[in-house]
Structure formats: structure tokens, C-alpha cells
N, C-alpha and C positions, 0 to 999 in steps of 0.2 A: 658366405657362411662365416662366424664370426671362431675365434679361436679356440672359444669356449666349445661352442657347437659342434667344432670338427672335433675335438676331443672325446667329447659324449658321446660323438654317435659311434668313433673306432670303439669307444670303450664298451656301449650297448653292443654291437652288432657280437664282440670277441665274447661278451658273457654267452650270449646266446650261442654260437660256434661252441662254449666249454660243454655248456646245458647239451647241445645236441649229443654230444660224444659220451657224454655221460647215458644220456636215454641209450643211445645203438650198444654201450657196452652191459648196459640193463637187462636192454633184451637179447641180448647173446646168452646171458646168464641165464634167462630163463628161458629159451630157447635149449640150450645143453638138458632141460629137464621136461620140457616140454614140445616136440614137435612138429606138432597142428600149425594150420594151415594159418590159424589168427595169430599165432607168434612169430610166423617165417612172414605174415605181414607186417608187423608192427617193427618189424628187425628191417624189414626194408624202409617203410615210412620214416625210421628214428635216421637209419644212414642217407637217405634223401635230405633231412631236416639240417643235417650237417654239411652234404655238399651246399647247398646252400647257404647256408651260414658263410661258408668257408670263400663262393663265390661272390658273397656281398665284401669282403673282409678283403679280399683281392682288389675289387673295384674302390673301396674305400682308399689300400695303400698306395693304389695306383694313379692317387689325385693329386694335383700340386699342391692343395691347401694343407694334404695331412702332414705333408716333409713341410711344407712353410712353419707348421706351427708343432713339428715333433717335442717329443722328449723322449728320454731314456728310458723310459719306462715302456712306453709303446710301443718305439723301436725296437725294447728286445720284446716284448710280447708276440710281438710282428713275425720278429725270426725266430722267437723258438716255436711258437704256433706252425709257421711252413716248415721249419724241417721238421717238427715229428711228423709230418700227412705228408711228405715229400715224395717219394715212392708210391704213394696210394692216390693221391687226390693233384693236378696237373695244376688248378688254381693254388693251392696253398704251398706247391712247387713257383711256379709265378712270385706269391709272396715271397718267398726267403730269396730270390733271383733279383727282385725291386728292392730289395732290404740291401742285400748286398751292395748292389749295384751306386742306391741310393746312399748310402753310407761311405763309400768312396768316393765316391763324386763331390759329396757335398764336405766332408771331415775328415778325409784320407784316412778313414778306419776300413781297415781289411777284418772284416765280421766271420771271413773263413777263418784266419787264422788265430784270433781270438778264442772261435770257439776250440779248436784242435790244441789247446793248454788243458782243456778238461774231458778227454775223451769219453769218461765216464760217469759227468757231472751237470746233469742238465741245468743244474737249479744256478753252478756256480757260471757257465755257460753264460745262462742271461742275466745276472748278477755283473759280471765281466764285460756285457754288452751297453745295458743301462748305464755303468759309470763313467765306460769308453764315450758314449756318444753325449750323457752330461755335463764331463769335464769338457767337452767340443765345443757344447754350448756356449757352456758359461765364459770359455776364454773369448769365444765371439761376442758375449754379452759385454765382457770388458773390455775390449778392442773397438766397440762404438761407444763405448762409454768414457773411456781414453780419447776419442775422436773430438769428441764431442766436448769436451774438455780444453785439449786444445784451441778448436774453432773460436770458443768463448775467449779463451785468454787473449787470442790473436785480436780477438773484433776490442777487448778492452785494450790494449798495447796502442792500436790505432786510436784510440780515443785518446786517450791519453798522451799520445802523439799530438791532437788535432789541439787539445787544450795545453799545450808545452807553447805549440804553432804560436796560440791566442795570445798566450801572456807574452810570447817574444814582441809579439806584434804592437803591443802596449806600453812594453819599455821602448822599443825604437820610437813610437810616437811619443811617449811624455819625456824619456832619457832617465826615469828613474823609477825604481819599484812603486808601485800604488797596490793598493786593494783590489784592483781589478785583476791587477797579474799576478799578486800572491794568490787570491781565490783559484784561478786558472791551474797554479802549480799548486796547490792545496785538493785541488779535482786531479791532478792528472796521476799525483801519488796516490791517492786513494784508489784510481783505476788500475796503477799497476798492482798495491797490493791484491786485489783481488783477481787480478792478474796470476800472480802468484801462485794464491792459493789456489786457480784452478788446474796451475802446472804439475801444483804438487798432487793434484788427485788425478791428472794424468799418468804421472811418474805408478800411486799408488793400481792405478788399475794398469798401468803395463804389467808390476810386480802379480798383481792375480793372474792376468794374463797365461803371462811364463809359467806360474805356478798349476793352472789346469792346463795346459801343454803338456804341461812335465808329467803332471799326471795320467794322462791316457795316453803319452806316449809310453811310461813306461808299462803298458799294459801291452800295446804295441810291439814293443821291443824284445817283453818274454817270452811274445807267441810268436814274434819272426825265429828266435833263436831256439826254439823246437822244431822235431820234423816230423812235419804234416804229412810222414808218409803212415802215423802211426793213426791216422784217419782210416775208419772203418771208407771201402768205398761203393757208395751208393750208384744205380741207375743215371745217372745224369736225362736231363731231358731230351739232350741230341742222341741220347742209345735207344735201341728198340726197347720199349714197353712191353712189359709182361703179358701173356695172351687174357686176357679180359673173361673173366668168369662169365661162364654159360647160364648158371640160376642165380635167382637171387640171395639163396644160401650161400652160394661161392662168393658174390660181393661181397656180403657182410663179413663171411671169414678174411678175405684178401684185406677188410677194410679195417680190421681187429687185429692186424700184424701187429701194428705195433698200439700196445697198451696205452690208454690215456685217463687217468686216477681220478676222480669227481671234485677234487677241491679245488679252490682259486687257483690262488700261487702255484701247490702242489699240480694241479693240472699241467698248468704248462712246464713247469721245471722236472715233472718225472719220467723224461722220454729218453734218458740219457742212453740207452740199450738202442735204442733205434738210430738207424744208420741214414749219417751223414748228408747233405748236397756235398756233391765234391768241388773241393777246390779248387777256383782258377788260377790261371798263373796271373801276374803283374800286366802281362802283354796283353792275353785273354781279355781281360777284365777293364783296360783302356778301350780295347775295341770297341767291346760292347756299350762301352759307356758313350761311345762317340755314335752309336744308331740309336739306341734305346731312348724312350722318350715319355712323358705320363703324360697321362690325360687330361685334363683340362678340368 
């Protein structure tokens, strides 16, 4: 699946997971004003329609190709999607646990402590997440491009070595300059200037480099030096689970905890009230990283 592809389909499957939530919160609406038996169905079919959503969106973040070809975008979409449903839905807990996980692993971004700078700010949460994991990018992007760079200059330095070689070889056989050997050192200056210039756009992409480092590190740095004790704290997965509603009125209410708004953006950036995945420590969060594995 081409990069494109994986893109569209996270991006298809999350519209449809927003659409769902939007129906279930529809018909709770109309359910408070009506409640026959075809409303208390249509409340169950819309929160069905969403676990699903929710479980394809799981199996999507959980593929190597979608971290191979992430952005910042999707990666916070990812994790403010699982932790509003965290507490309620065990896949979209899943999600925000591979988001985390996945964002350490790959860009030493701590995605808990990012978000615990805005306890009460969902929208500024994934806004915080997006630039963290973009700046990450983009300094990867100029660190193979600095590579690459280099490589080139190294393979022209040797050339121009090999043509310096030629024309010595031409003076020791005639004993004195000819055409053959200035051409040689005429080619091999020409090799090094462009030589040169590919040092100098080594040098310039180190400078970006450093510069998107700089930058999400210091996004980094503001949420180490807050205390993440001012995180609301939520169920964690490894604690008992809430006793599971006996009708399916009780699901839909259980599933209606926490509020989720009918717009894009707004959808997922308005869950700021709803409570947290809780934060791993440093040690935690190596472990897991060292069993945990995606799918293929």
C-alpha cells in the first residue's frame, strides 16, 4: 500500500468513527424525548456503528505502514481520538497506548506529557502533538538529506582525486604540463567545487536540523517542567473495568460519558473535560516498548 493510500484510508475510516459518534449522540437526543423501542434501537445500532469505526481505526494504527508514512496530523488525530473513548471503548484505549508508545519509540516524544501542559485544552493538546511529531519529522527529513549530501560530495572529492592521480601521471611521463594534464586538473577543480557546494548544503540542512530539534524539544521541555500530577486520573487498562451495562440503554449512557461535538476539528479537539490515559513513568514505558510490537 502506497503512502498515499495509507493516508486516505486512516483519514476515511477517522471521518467515519467522527460520523458515528455524531449519529449515537443524535439519538440520545432524541431518545431523552422519545422512548420506544425504535429509538432505544437506533441508539444501539449508531453506538455499534462507532465501535466499529473505532475497531477498524485500531487495526489501522496498529500497522507498520501507518508509522512508516505518519504525520502530525494523524498522529494527533490518533491520540486525541483514543483518549476521549479511553475509558469507554478498550480499542480506542489500544489507540492512544500505540500512539504513545509509538511516538517514543520512533521520536523520543512523551505524548503523556505534552498533553498534561493543557489539562483543559483539547484542541491546544493536539495542536502540541501535531507540531511535536512534525518538527521530528522534518529534522529526520534533513538528517537524510545532510546524508545524502555529504555521500555526494565524498563520491566527487574521489573523483577529483582520480583526475589530480591522471594528470600527475602525464607530467611524470612527458616532464612537463600539456593539455592533457591541465584538462585533468581543470576536471578535478570543477569536481571539487561542486564538491563544495554539496558541503554547504550539508552544513545548511544540519542548521534545519538543529532548528526542528530545537523545536519540539522545546515543547518537550515545558511539559517535563509541569507536574503531571495535575492530570485528572483515569481507569488505566491494567485496573478493573467498570461493571458493563446490563441494557442497552445503560451502554449508550456509559458510551455518552464523555461528549463528542459533530464538527471536524471541533470533534476531536472538544473532549478536553474528559479524563485522561494516565501517564507512564520513563521506566514503564521502555519496558513496554521492548514487548510491544505492530502488526505487519
Amino acid at each position: 500500500m502506497s503512502e498515499e493510500e495509507v493516508g486516505q484510508e486512516f483519514d476515511r475510516v477517522m471521518r467515519a468513527a467522527m460520523m458515528a459518534l455524531g449519529q449515537v449522540r443524535e439519538a440520545m437526543s432524541r431518545r431523552a424525548a422519545d422512548r420506544d423501542r425504535q429509538v432505544q434501537a437506533q441508539s444501539a445500532a449508531a453506538l455499534r456503528e462507532q465501535e466499529q469505526r473505532t475497531a477498524q481505526l485500531r487495526q489501522i494504527v496498529g500497522r507498520q505502514d501507518f508509522w512508516d508514512n505518519a504525520t502530525g496530523e494523524r498522529v494527533a488525530n490518533a491520540a486525541t481520538y483514543g483518549a476521549t473513548l479511553y475509558n469507554t471503548d478498550r480499542n480506542a484505549a489500544t489507540i492512544y497506548d500505540t500512539v504513545r508508545d509509538q511516538a517514543h519509540a520512533r521520536w523520543d516524544i512523551n505524548v503523556d506529557e505534552i498533553r498534561a501542559q493543557f489539562p483543559d485544552d483539547e484542541q491546544a493538546r493536539r495542536d502540541a502533538l501535531m507540531h511535536a511529531v512534525d518538527d521530528r519529522l522534518a529534522a529526520l527529513r534533513d538528517d537524510a538529506l545532510g546524508q545524502d549530501d555529504r555521500a555526494a560530495a565524498a563520491t566527487l572529492q574521489e573523483d577529483a582525486r582520480a583526475e589530480r592521480e591522471d594528470a600527475t601521471e602525464v607530467l611524470q611521463e612527458v616532464g612537463e604540463p600539456t593539455a592533457e594534464s591541465e584538462q585533468h586538473e581543470r576536471h578535478a577543480d570543477a569536481l571539487d567545487s561542486e564538491a563544495d557546494v554539496d558541503l554547504a548544503n550539508e552544513y545548511g540542512h544540519e542548521q534545519d536540523h538543529d532548528r526542528h530539534l530545537n523545536d519540539a524539544g522545546a515543547e518537550d521541555a515545558s511539559a517535563a517542567s509541569r507536574d503531571t500530577a495535575q492530570m485528572p486520573v483515569p481507569v488505566a487498562a491494567h485496573e478493573a473495568p467498570r461493571p458493563a451495562p446490563e441494557t442497552t440503554a445503560g451502554q449508550v449512557r456509559q458510551q455518552m460519558d464523555t461528549s463528542y461535538p459533530q464538527g471536524a476539528k471541533q470533534t476531536l479537539a472538544s473532549s478536553g473535560k474528559a479524563r485522561a490515559p494516565k501517564a507512564k513513568s520513563a521506566k514503564s514505558q521502555q519496558a513496554r516498548e521492548r514487548t510491544s510490537g505492530l502488526s505487519r
